[in-house]
N, C-alpha and C positions, 0 to 999 in steps of 0.2 A: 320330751327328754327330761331324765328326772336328773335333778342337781346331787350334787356331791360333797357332804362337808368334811372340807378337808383339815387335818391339821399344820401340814406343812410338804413342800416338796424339796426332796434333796436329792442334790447333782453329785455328780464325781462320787458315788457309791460303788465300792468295790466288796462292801458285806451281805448285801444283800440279792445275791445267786450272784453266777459266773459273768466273765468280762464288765466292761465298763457300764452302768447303771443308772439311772434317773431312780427313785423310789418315791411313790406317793403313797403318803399315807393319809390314811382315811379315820375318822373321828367315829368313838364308838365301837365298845365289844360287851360281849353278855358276860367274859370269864372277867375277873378279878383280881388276876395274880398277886398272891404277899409282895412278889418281888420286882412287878411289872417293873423296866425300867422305860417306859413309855407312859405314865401314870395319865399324860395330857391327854392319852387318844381312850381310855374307858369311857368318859362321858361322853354322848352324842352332843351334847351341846356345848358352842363357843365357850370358852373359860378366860379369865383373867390368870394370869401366872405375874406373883408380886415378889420382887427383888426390892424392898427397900432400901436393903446397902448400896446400890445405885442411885438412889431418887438425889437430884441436885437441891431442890425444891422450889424449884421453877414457877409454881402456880400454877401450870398448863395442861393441868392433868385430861381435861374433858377435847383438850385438841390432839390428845396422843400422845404419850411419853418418849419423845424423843431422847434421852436417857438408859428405855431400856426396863427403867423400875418395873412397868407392868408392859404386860405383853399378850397382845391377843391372840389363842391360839381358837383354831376354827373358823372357818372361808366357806361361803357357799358357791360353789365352779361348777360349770354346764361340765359334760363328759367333753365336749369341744374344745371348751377352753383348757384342759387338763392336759387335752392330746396333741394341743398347739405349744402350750410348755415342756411337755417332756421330748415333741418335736426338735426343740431348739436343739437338743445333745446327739441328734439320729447320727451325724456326720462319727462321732467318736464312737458308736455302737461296736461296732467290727464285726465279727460271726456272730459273738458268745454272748455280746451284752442287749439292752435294751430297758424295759420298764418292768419296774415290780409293787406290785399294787400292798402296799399293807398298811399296816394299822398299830393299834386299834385289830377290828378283825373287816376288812374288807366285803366279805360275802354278808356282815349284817345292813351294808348300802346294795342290797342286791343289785337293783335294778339300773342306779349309776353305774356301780362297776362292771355289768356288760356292757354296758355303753363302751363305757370308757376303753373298754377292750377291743371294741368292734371298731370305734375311730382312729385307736393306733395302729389295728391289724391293717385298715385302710392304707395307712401309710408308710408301711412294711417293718413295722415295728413289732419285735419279739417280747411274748407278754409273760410275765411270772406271774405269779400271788403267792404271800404271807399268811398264813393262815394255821387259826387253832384245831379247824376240820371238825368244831362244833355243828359246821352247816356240810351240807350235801348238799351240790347244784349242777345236775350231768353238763347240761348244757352251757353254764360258765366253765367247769373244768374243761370239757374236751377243747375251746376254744384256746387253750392254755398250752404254752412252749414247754413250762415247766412249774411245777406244783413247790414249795416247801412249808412243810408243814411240820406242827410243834406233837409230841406224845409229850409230857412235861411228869405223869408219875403214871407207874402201872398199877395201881391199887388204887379203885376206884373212889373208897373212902378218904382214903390221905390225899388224893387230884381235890376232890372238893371241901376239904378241909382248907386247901393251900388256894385254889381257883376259882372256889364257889360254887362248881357244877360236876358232877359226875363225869365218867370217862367209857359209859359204856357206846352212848352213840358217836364220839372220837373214833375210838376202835374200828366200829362198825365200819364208818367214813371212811377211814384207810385202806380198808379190804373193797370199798367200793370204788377207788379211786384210784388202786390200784387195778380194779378190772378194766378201766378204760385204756390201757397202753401208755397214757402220758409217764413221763419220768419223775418221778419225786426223791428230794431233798428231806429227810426228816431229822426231829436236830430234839435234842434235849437239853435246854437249859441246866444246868450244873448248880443244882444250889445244896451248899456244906447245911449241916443239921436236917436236913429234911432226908427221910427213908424214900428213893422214888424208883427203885427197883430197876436200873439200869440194866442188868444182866437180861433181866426178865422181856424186859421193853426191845433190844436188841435181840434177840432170839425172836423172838415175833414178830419184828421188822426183815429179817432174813427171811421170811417165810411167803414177803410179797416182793415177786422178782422185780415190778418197777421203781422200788425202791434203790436207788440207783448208788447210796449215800447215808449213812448214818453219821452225824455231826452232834460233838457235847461240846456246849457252848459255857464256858464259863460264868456263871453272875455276873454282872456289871453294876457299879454302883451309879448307874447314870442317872438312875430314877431317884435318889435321896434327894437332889436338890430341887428337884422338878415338883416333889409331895413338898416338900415346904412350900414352895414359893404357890399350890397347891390348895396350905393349908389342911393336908392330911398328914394323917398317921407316920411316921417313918417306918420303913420295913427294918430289922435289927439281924441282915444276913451279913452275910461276910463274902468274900473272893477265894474263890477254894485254892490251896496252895498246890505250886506246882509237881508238888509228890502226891497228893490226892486225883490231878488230873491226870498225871502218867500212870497211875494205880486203872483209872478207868478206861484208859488207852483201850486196851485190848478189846471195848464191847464196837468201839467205834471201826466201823467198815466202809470201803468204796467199792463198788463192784467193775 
């Protein structure tokens, strides 16, 4: 059974796919994003995240900051033990809800995250994944309720300018992932100053019927505080105004 490193599980999710939701997310992804606002889950490895405007100065730092100052992100969990926790919420699932595996980019824990999928399918738990569709894996996808996945720019140059890796086997991925029947979610993060060819991106998404759903998702500045406390870089984007998101309304579809 391979272990799992996780960064954190969150209940009562309502954003991460339909009805009521557990989301685990998993530590670790290959892409980069300028804008990541998850900065915690790129490293595979446990991290310290440091709040000093918290610290009391207690002395106790090597027993755990009860405080808050630092905060360890990163858990090593069987796939059992993940699917005993997202267990706890089953009662509230209802048709539409259940678990959704992200990250970070979940399909880079291959081998956990079947797991994990196969223990909650055990216990009648409906599975999603989060995912940048950097990886292809028939046999984790078909297992899947529901796919959502990121296209983030359609110019393959300015994707790894902004992500650090190219967009040509994305693409590919989508068109393979859409030949299996599962229903996908695709979403475009929304970020002002950056060219990412949203027209372009939505016209190409109409083109794979299981594409159920085209979502732009506005920036979030949740990743600023997280790269400090981090110790990275700040990303220096902005929250697009709400005349900019109704301007792009039109590329966004439900089928």
């Amino acid at each position: 059974m391979a272990d799992a490193v996780v960064a954190d599980i969150q209940r009562a999710s309502t954003h991460d796919g339909p009805g009521f939701r557990t989301t685990v997310f998993f530590k670790g992804c290959p892409l980069s994003c300028a804008w990541c606002h998850n900065p915690e889950c790129i490293s595979f490895e446990p991290q310290i995240l440091e709040y000093p405007e918290k610290c009391i100065g207690c002395g106790k730092c090597a027993d755990g900051c009860f405080a808050g100052a630092k905060v360890l992100c990163g858990k090593r969990m069987t796939p059992a033990e993940i699917a005993a926790e997202v267990a706890r919420d089953k009662a509230y699932y209802g048709k539409d809800g259940g678990v959704t595996f992200s990250g970070g980019e979940p399909l880079a824990q291959r081998d956990a995250l079947s797991e994990c999928i196969d223990e909650c399918k055990k216990l009648g738990i409906r599975c999603a994944v989060e995912t940048s569709l950097i990886y292809y894996d028939e046999e984790i996808f078909k297992k899947l309720d529901l796919v959502m996945a990121d296209l983030k720019i359609w110019d393959s140059a300015t994707h790894k300018k902004y992500t650090g890796v190219p967009n040509e086997r994305i693409i590919e991925n989508f068109k393979k992932v859409n030949s299996l029947g599962v229903p996908v979610i695709a979403r475009t993060p929304v970020i002002p100053g950056v060219e990412q060819g949203i027209p372009q991106i939505s016209a190409f998404l109409k083109t794979l019927e299981n594409v159920k759903c085209y979502e732009l998702l506005p920036y979030h500045p949740l990743g600023k505080s997280k790269r400090q406390a981090l110790n990275m870089a700040e990303d220096e984007f902005s929250v697009p105004s709400a005349e900019f998101m109704e301007e792009l309304k039109q590329y966004a579809y439900i089928r």
